[in-house]
TORLO-280559 format. One record per residue: x, y, z of N, C-alpha, C, CB in turn. Coordinates in steps of 0.05 Angstrom, whole numbers, plus 5000, padded with zeros to 4 digits. Atoms other than C-alpha are relative to their C-alpha. Glycine has a CB too. Layout:
N
XYZXYZXYZXYZ
...
END
This chain:
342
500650184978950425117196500049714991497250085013
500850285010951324347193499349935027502349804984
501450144986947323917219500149745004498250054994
499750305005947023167245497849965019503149845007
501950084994940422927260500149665017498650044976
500850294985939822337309497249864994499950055033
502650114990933422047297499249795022499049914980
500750154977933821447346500450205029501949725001
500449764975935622027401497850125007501450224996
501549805004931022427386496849805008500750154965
501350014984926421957399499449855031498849994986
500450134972928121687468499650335011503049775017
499949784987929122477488496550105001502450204984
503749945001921122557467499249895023497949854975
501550064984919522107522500850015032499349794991
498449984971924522387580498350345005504749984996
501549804992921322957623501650294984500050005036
499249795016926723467596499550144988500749994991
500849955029924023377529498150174994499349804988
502849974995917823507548499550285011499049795020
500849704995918424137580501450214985500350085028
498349875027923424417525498650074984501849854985
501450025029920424257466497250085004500149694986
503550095005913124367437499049805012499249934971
501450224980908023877477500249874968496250055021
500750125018905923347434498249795004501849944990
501750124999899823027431498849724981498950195001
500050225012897822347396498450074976499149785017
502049965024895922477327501650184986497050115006
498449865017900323067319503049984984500050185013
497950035023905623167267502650215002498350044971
497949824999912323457288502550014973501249935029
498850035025916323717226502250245002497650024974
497749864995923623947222500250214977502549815003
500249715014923124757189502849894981500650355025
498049975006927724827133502250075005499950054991
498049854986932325197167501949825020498650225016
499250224977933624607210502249784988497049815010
497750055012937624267153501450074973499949795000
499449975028938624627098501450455005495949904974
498649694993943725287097499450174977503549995003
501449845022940725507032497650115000499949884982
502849954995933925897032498550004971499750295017
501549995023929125796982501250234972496950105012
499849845010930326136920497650154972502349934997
502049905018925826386856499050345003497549805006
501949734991920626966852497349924989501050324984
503150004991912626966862499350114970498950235031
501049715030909027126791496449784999503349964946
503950075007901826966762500749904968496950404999
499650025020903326486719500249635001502350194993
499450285003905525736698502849874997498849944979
497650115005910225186696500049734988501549995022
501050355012910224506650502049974986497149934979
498250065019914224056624498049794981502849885014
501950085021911323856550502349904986497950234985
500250205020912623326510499950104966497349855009
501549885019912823456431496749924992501649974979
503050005010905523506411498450175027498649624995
501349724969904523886484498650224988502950215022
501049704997899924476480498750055027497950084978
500949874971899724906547497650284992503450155019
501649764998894225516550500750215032496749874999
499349864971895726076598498950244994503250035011
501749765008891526686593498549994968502250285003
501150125032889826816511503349954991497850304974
498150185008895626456499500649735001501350065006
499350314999896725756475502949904981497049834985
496350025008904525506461498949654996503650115035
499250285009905424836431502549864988498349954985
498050115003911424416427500449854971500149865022
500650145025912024246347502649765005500250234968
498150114999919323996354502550015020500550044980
498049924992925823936387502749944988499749945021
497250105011933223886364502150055009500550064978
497949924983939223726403503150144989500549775014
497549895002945824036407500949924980501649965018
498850105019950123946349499549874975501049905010
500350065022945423696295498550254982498649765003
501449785015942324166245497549944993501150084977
503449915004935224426236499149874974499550364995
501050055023930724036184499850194975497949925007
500349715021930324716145501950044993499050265008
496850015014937624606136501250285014499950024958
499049794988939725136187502449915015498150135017
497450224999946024966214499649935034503750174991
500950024980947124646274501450265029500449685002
498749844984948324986347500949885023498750215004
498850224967951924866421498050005018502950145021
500649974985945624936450497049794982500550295013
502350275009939124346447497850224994498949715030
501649784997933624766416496649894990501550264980
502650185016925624736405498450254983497349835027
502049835027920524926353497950085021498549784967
502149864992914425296376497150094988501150195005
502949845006907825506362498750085020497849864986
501049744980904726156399497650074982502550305006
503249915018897026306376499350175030497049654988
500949864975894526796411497550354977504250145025
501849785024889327506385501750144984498150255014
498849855011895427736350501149774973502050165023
500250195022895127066310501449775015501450114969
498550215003900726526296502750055000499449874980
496049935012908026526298501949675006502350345031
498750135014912325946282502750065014499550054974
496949884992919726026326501249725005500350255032
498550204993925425616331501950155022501549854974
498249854977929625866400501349845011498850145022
498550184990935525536435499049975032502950074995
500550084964935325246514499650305016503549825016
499349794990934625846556499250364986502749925000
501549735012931226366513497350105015499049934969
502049854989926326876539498350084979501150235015
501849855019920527116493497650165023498549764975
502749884982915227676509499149934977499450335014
502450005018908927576472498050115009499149794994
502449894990904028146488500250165014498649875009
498649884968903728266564500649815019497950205019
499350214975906227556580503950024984497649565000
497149974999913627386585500149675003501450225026
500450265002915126566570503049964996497949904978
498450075000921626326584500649595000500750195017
498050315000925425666561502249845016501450014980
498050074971928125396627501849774985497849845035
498750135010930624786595499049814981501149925015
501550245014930524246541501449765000499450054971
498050094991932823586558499749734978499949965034
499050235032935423126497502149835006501350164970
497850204997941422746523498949795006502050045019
500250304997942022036526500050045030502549784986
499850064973939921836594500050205019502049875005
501249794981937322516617497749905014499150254986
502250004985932522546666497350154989500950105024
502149845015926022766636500350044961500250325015
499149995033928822636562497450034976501749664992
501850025013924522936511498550225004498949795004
501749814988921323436556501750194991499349995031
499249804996921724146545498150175025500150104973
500849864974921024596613499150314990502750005024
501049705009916625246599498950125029497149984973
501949784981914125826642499050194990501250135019
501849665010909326346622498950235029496049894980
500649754964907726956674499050294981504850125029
499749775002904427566664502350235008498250045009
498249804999909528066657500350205031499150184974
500749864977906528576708500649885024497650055001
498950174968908228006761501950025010500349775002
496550204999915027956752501150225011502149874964
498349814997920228346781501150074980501649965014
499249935025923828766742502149824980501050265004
498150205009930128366733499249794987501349915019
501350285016925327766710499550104974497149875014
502449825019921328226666501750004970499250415013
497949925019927428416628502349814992501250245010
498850355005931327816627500549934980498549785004
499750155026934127576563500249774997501850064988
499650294992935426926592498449905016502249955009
501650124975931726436631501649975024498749724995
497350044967938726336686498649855011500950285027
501050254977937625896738498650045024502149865012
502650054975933925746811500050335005500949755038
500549744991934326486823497950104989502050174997
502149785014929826736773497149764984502350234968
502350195001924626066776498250155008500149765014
502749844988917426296787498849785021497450084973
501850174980914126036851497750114988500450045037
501749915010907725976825497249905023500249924970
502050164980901425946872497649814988498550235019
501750245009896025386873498249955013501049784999
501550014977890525186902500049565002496250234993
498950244996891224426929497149814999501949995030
502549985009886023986906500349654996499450244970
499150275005890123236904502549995016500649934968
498350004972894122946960501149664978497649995045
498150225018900322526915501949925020501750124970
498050054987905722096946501549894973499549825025
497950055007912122006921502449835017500550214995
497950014981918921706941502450004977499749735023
497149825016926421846925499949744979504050055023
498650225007927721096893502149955005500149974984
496250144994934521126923500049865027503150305004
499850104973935920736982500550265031502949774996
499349924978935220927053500249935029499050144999
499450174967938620627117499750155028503349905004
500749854970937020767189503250315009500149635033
497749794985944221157200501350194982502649845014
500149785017943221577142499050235016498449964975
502449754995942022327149498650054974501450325011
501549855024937022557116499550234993498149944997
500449724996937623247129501550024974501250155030
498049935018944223287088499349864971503049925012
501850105026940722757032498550304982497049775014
502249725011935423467025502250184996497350165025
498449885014940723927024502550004971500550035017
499349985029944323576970498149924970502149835000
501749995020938223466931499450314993497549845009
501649695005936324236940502550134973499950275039
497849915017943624386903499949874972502749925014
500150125025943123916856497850064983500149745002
502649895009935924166840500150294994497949955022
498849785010938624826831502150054981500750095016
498049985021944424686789500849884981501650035005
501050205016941024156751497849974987500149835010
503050035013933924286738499350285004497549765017
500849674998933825026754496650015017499850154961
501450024979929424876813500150065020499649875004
500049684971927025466869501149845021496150195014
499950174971927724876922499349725002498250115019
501550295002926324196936497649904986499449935022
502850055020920723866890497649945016500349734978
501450164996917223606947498650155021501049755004
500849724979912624067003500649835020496650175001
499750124974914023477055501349774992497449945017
498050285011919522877057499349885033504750074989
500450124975919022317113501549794999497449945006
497550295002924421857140499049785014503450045016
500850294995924721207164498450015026502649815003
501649984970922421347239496650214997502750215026
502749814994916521787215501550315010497549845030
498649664997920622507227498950114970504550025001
500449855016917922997182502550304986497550055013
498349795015922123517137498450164985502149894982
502349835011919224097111502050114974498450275025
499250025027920424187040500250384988497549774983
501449695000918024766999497750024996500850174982
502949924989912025147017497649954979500050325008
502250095018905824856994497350154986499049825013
502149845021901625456973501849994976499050365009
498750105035906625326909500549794993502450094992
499850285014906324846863502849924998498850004970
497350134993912324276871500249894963499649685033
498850135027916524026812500249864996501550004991
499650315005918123366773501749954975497049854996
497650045031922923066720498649814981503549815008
502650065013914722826687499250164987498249955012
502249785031910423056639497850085021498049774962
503349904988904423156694500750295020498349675026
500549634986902123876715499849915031496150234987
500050044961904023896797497250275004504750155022
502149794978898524516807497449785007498350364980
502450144978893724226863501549815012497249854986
499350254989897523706882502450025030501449834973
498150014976900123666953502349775005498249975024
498350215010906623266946501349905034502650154973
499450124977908722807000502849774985496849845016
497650285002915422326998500449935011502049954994
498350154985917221837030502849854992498449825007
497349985008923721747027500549705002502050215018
500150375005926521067003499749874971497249865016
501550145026925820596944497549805008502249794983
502650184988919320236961499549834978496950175009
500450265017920019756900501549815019501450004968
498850124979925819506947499049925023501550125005
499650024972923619557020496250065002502850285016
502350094992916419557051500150285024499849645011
500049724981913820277095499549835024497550274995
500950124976914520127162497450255017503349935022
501749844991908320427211500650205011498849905012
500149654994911021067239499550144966503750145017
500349795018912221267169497350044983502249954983
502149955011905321057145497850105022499349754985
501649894979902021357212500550274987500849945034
499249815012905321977192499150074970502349965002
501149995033903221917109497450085011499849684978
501949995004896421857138499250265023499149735000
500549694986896722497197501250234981501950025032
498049735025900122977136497050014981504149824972
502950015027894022757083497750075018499249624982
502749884984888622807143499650285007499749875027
500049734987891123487164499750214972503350045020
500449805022891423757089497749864988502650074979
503549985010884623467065498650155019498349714998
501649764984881823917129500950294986500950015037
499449705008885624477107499550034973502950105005
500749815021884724517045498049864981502650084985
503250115010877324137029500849794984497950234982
499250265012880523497001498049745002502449935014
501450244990876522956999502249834998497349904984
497550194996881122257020499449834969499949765036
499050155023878621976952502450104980497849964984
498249815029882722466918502849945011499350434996
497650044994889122076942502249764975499549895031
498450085028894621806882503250005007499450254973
497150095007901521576868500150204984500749734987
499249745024905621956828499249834966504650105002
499850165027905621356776496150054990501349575008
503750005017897421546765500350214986496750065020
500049815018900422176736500850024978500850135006
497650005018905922046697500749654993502750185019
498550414998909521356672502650125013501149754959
498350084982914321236724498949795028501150275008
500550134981914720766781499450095021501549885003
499949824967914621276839497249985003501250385001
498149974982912121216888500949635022498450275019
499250264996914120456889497949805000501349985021
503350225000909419796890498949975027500449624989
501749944964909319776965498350145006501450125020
502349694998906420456972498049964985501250304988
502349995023901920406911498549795003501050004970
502350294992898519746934498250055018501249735014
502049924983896120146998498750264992501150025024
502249825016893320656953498149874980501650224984
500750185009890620186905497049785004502149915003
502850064991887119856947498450125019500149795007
501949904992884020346986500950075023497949884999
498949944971888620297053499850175005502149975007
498749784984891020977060497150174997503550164985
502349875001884521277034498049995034498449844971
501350094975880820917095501850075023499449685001
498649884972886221107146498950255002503450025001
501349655002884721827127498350085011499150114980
503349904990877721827132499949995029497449794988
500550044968878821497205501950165014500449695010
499449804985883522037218498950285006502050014994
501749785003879722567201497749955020499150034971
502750124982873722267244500750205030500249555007
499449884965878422457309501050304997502849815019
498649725001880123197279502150004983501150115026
497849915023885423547244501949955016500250324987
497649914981892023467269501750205003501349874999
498049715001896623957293503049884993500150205036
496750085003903624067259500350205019502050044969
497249934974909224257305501950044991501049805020
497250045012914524537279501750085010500450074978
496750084995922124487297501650194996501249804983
498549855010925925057287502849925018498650295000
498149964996933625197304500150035031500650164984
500349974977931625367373499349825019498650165001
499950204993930024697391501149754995498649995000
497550234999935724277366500349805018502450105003
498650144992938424097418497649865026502850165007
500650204981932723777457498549844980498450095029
501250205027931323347391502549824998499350194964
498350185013938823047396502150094983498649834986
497749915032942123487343501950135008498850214973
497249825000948523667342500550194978502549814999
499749815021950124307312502550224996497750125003
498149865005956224577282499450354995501249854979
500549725004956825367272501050144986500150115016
497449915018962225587219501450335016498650064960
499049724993966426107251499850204986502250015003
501049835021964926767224502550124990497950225008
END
């Protein structure tokens, strides 16, 4: 299915009677948000386990049950091992695994699987090129075994978005983000998410979009991936708890206009109700990690307290209700929708 999102349509058609008796009502406060399905022909991918996901730094040590992994070293493609091992075609890291069965000491290439025990810890990636994204980082997952499907379980390899672990979370920090790439009014942004979801699959070996909610220029909501699982990053900071919001845009560049920060602040009011947030517990991405995201614009009204105080005064008038958009209401939103012959 392709899609072409009108947003200026979409919203004169909100305020024609049509619309109105078509679509979901919509009440002032609430938050209508377009289902995945609405622009993206790919469906989530991964599998559900009891377990973790981090990307560590050398000197990283993660803990995940009685197991603690620590990142001693890494060494890329084509040079050889300090121990004088030779080199290989694949970027590889050193290890240390302590756990009640002791110590062990491994050197494994990109993409290696180890069991240790009754967990199962795969080497999604390690990223050493010049001018990688995340350079430095190595991407780990640990999962009890028993979680996994079998195909995971047994796995010699880590492979790609298919066999990522959605891992659940409980949400506990309401972060904003944004893309840093530019974004003009007669962009879609639908097709933007769908080529991020590809590229996030066949680039970072990522189940789905990094982000549980994206928001364009008019305040339209996109629904990402699902936020009982923790969202991804090309950082060193742990995403469990963190309800990830983007606004789409470079905001070092350009300045949020008020639908999209009415919207920032009905998304954060509706998930501090749901899920016992207090509005202090609101952050940039740059409070996690070093990076600029989610721009100086944005980060000035967190900073100083703006969006915190919107919150609270949204919360005052209730939770809001999302609304969501499925395929079945296209076409009184504006969207034109192709169908691929079968």
């Amino acid at each position: 299915m392709k899609i072409f999102l009108l947003s200026a349509a979409w919203l004169m058609l909100a305020a024609c009677p049509l619309f109105a008796q078509d679509a979901p009502s919509m009440k002032d406060g609430d938050v209508r948000i377009l289902r995945h399905t609405v622009w993206s022909e790919i469906p989530p991918a991964g599998v559900d386990a009891d377990g973790i996901r981090r990307n560590l730094a050398v000197g990283d040590t993660v803990e995940f049950k009685a197991l603690s992994l620590s990142v001693l070293d890494t060494t890329p493609a084509g040079e050889p091992m300090e121990d004088g091992s030779p080199a290989t075609e694949t970027d590889r890291v050193t290890l240390l695994l302590e756990d009640a069965d002791g110590k062990l000491i491994t050197t494994v290439d990109e993409g290696a699987v180890l069991h240790r025990g009754s967990l199962y810890v795969a080497i999604v990636a390690v990223y050493l090129k010049e001018n990688e994204l995340g350079r430095g980082l190595t991407v780990i997952e640990i999962a009890t075994l028993d979680s996994l499907p079998e195909q995971v379980a047994q796995a010699k390899h880590a492979n790609g978005a298919e066999q990522r672990l959605r891992i659940r979370h409980d949400i506990n920090r309401l972060t904003l983000h944004h893309s840093a790439t530019p974004l003009k009014p007669e962009d879609d942004l639908g097709a933007k998410l769908e080529a991020m979801q590809r590229w996030g699959a066949s680039q970072r070996n990522w189940w789905d979009v990094p982000y549980h909610y994206i928001i364009d220029l008019d305040g339209t909501v996109y629904e990402g991936r699902d936020p009982q699982y923790l969202g991804d990053t090309n950082t060193r900071y742990d995403t469990a708890g963190h309800f990830l919001i983007n606004c789409y845009g470079n905001y070092n560049e350009m300045e949020p206009n008020e639908a999209q920060l009415q919207t920032i602040v009905d998304l954060m009011a509706w998930a501090a109700i749901e899920y016992g947030v207090d509005p202090s517990e609101i952050y940039g991405h740059r409070d996690m990690a070093s990076t600029s995201c989610p721009g100086d614009n944005l980060q000035k009204l967190i900073d100083d307290g703006t969006l915190e105080a919107r919150v609270h005064a949204r919360i005052d008038r209730g939770q809001p209700t999302l609304q969501w958009v499925g395929p079945d209401h296209l076409g009184d939103l504006g969207v034109e929708v192709e169908t691929p012959a079968p």
